[in-house]
N, C-alpha and C positions, 0 to 999 in steps of 0.2 A: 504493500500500500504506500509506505513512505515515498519508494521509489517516482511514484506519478507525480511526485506536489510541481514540479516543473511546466505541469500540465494539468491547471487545475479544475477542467471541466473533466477531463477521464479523473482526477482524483475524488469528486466530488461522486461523480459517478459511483465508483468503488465505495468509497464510504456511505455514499446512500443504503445500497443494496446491502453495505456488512449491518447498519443499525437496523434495517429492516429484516434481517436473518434472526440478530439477536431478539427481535420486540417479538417476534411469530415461536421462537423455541419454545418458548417457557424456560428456559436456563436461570437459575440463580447465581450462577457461575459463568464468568465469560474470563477468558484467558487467549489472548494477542501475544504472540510472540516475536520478536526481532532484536536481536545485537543492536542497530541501529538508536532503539531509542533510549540507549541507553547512555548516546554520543550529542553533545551540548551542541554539534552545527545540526541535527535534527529535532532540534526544541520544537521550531513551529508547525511540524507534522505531525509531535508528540501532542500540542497543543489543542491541534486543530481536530485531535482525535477525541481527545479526552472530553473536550470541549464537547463534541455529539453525543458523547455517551451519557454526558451529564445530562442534560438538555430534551433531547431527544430519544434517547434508548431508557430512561431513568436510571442510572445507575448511581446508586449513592454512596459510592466510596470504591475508590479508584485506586488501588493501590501496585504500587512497583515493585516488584522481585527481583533484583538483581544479581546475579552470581560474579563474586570478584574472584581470579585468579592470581597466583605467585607470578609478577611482571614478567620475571624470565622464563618463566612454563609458559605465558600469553602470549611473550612476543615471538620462540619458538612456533608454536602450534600457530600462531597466524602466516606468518614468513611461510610454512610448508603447505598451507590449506590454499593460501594464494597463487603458491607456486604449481601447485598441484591441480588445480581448478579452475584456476580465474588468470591463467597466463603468464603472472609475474616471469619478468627475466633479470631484475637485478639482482644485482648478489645478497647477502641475508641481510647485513649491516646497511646496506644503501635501501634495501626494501623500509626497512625499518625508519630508517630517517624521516621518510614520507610518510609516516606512519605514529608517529609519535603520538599524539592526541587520545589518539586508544588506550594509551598504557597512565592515567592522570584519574584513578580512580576517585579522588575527592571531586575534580570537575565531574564526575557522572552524578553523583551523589548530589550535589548541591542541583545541581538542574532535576533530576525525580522530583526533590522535596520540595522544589517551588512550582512544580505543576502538577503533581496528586497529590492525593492524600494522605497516602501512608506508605513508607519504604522499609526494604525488609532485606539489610545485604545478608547474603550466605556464601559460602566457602566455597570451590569447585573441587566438586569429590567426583571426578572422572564420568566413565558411565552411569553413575547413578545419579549426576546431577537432575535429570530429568527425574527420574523419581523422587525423589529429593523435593525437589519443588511442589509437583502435585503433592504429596502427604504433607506439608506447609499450606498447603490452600483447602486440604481435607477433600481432593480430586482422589479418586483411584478409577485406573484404570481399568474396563471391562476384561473379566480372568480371558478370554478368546478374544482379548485385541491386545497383548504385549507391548510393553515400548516396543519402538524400531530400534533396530541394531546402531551404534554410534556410526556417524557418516564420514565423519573425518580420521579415519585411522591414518598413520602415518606409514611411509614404508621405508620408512629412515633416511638419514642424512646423505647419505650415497646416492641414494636413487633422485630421492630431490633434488641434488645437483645435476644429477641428468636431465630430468624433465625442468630446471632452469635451460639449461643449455640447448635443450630440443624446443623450449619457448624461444627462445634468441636464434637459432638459427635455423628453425624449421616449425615454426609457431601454424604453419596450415596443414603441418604432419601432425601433429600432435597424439592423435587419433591409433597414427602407425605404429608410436613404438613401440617395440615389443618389450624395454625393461632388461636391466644390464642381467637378473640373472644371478647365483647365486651358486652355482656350480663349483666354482674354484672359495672355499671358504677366506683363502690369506687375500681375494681379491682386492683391488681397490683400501688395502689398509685393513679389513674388518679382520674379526678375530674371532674367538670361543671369550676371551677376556675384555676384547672391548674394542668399540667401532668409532668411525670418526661422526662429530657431530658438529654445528654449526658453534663457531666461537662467539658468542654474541654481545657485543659492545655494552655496559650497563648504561641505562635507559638514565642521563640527567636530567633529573629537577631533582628543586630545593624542596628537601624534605624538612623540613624544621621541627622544633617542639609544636610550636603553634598548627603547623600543618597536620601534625600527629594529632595533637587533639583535636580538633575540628573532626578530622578522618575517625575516630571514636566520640565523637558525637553522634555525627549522622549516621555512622554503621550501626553503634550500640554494639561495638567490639570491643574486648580486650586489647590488653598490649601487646601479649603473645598472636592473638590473630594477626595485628597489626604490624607484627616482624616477619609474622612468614608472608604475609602478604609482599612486603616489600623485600626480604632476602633472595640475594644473590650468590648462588654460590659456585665455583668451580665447575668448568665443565670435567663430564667425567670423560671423555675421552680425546684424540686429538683432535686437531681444526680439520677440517673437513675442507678446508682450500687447500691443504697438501696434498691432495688428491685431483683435485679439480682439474688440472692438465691431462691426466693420464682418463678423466672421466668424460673429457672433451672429446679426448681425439678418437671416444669409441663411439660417440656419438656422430662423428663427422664420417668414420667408417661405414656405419651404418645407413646416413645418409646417401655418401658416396655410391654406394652401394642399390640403393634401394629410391633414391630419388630423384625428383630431375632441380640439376643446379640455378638460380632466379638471382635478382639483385633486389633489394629491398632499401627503402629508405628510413634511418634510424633518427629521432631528434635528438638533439644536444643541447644542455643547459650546463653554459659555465659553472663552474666551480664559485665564484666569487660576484653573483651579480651585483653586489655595490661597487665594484673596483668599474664597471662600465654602465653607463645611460643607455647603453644600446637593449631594446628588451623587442628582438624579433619573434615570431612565432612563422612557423610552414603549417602549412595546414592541408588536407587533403589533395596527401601530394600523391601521384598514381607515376608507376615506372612500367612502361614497357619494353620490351624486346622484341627487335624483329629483324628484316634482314636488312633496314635501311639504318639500323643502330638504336643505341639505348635511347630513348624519348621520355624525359623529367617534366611533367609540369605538377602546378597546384594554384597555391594561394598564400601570399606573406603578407603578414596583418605587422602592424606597427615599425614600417622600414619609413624612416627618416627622411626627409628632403635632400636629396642628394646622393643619398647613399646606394650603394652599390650590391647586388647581389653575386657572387662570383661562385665556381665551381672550380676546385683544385684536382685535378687530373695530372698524376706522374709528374707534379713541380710545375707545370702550364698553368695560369690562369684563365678561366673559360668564365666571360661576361654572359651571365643571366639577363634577356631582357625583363621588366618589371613594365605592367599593363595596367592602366590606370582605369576603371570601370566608369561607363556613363551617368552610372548613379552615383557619383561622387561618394561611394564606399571608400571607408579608408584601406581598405585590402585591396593588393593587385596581384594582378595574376600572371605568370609566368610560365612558360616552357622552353625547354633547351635539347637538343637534340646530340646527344656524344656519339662517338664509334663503337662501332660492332666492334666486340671485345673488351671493353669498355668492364673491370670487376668492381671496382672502390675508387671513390671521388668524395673529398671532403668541400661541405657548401656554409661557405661564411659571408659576412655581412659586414661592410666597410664605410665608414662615415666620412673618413678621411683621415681623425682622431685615434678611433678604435678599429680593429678589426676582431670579428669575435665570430665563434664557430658553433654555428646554429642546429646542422646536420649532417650526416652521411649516407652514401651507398659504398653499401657493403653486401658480400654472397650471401645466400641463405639459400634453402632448399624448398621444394612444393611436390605434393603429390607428383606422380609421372602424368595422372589421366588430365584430361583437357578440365582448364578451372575457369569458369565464365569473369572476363572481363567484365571491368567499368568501362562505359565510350570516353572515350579521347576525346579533350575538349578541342575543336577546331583553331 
């Protein structure tokens, strides 16, 4: 549901038809589930719901169950469920970065208790969290309908470096891999004693006293909860990037093998964007191949008066025209046409001042069977 609010006649839609489900049940019990509304940029989803419930469904007391986890069991198990499901191709520590917001359990807390009623944090006890929670709401599930089986199992740190690496350079295989396998036990580092696992950067922010108590205010924890919640402790076994070459190149075998070779375009975001003003974006950029050579276009939203789009080819500079729309759109539009043969070109943005590297084409792999194009814009 949250997902629609972008769209807020389909969301309104949805939400009509869920308080009209609830007012027909007869249920004295209603239970909404979602990770999301437990995160402070979906407050006004959260609100917009509650708000019906009250209102419209009658419901008179609106309360929030949240399950907190140990930061570094969270940040783990998101990094691999990401990776595993939803694409990710950065590395665990760069996924994370982007990520941060998730791991600020007091910011969840304070946003529940200013738009229900009543909040209830509890512990995450693995697969039984779901149980867990219903016997908390005095829910039991019918004996001939079982929880479902936990959906996120992990298949460990090895394997998720592969399926990062089959996301990065064969993200439309995905489907194909068949999984590194388990044959050779000393493979890839694992052991009978211990396997490699994600090194994970400890998660900063300022924990304080003050922070502390507040977080046992609104939990209604101990201080012991309140340390394992935040403890960090040694990984048990080694970093799982000393592997990560040897776990590449069995991915690229396999592709080699088994796919057909494509170039894809990768975006790039400086390292330091206060050290430059320049803040370009590429936007539905589409790459072709054919026999008259590689064909780059798209759309660059905030390029400068002046500025220059260029494409780096084996030390050549290759000038990008930029296409200015008749609708005085601030995006223009672009394409550039390279040589057949044409594998990696880095595409940067030059003001005169700065020069800063916005994109690349780089190989990557695709299915072998025919994959329906986008038209080429003229």
């Amino acid at each position: 549901l949250y997902s629609w609010f972008q769209d807020r006649a389909e969301f309104d839609r949805i939400l009509d038809a869920l308080v009209d489900e609830i007012l027909t049940s007869g249920a004295h019990t209603v239970i909404l589930s979602a990770e999301s509304w437990s995160r402070p940029q979906f407050r006004p989803q959260l609100e917009t719901v509650v708000r019906a419930l009250r209102r419209r469904a009658g419901c008179v007391d609106v309360e929030a169950v949240i399950v907190l986890r140990n930061r570094q069991e969270h940040a783990r198990s998101l990094y691999r469920e990401y990776t595993l499901r939803r694409r990710n191709a950065l590395r665990c520590n760069d996924f994370l970065g982007t990520e941060r917001g998730r791991f600020d359990p007091l910011a969840s807390l304070e946003n529940l208790h200013d738009v229900v009623d009543t909040v209830t944090a509890m512990t995450y006890v693995g697969s039984d969290t779901a149980g867990t929670v219903l016997a908390h709401l005095g829910v039991a599930a019918p004996g001939d309908q079982p929880l479902p089986e936990p959906m996120n199992i992990s298949p460990g740190a090895v394997e998720i470096e592969a399926r990062r690496v089959v996301n990065r350079l064969a993200p439309r295989a995905r489907h194909l891999w068949p999984g590194l396998g388990d044959a050779d036990p000393g493979r890839y580092g694992r052991s009978e004693d211990s396997s490699p696992v994600e090194h994970i950067e400890p998660l900063a922010y300022v924990v304080d006293q003050g922070w502390r108590t507040e977080l046992r205010r609104l939990s209604g924890w101990s201080e012991d909860q309140v340390d394992a919640l935040l403890s960090w402790s040694p990984e048990a076994g080694p970093d799982v990037a000393t592997v990560a070459s040897s776990v590449e190149l069995e991915v690229r075998r396999w592709a080699a093998a088994h796919l057909e070779e494509t170039l894809v375009f990768e975006r790039v975001t400086t390292d330091d964007p206060a050290g430059t003003d320049l803040d370009v974006r590429l936007r539905r950029i589409l790459v072709v191949q054919s026999a008259q050579g590689v064909r780059v276009d798209g759309v660059a939203v905030g390029v400068p008066s002046g500025a220059r789009l260029t494409l780096e080819l084996e030390g050549e500079q290759v000038p990008v025209p930029l296409v200015a729309r008749p609708s005085r759109s601030p995006a223009l539009d672009f394409a550039v046409l390279l040589p057949t043969g044409t594998s990696s070109a880095d595409v940067y943005v030059d003001d005169g001042s700065d020069r800063v590297q916005v994109g690349r084409l780089r190989p990557a792999w695709r299915p072998a069977e025919p994959v329906a194009q986008h038209p080429v814009r003229p």
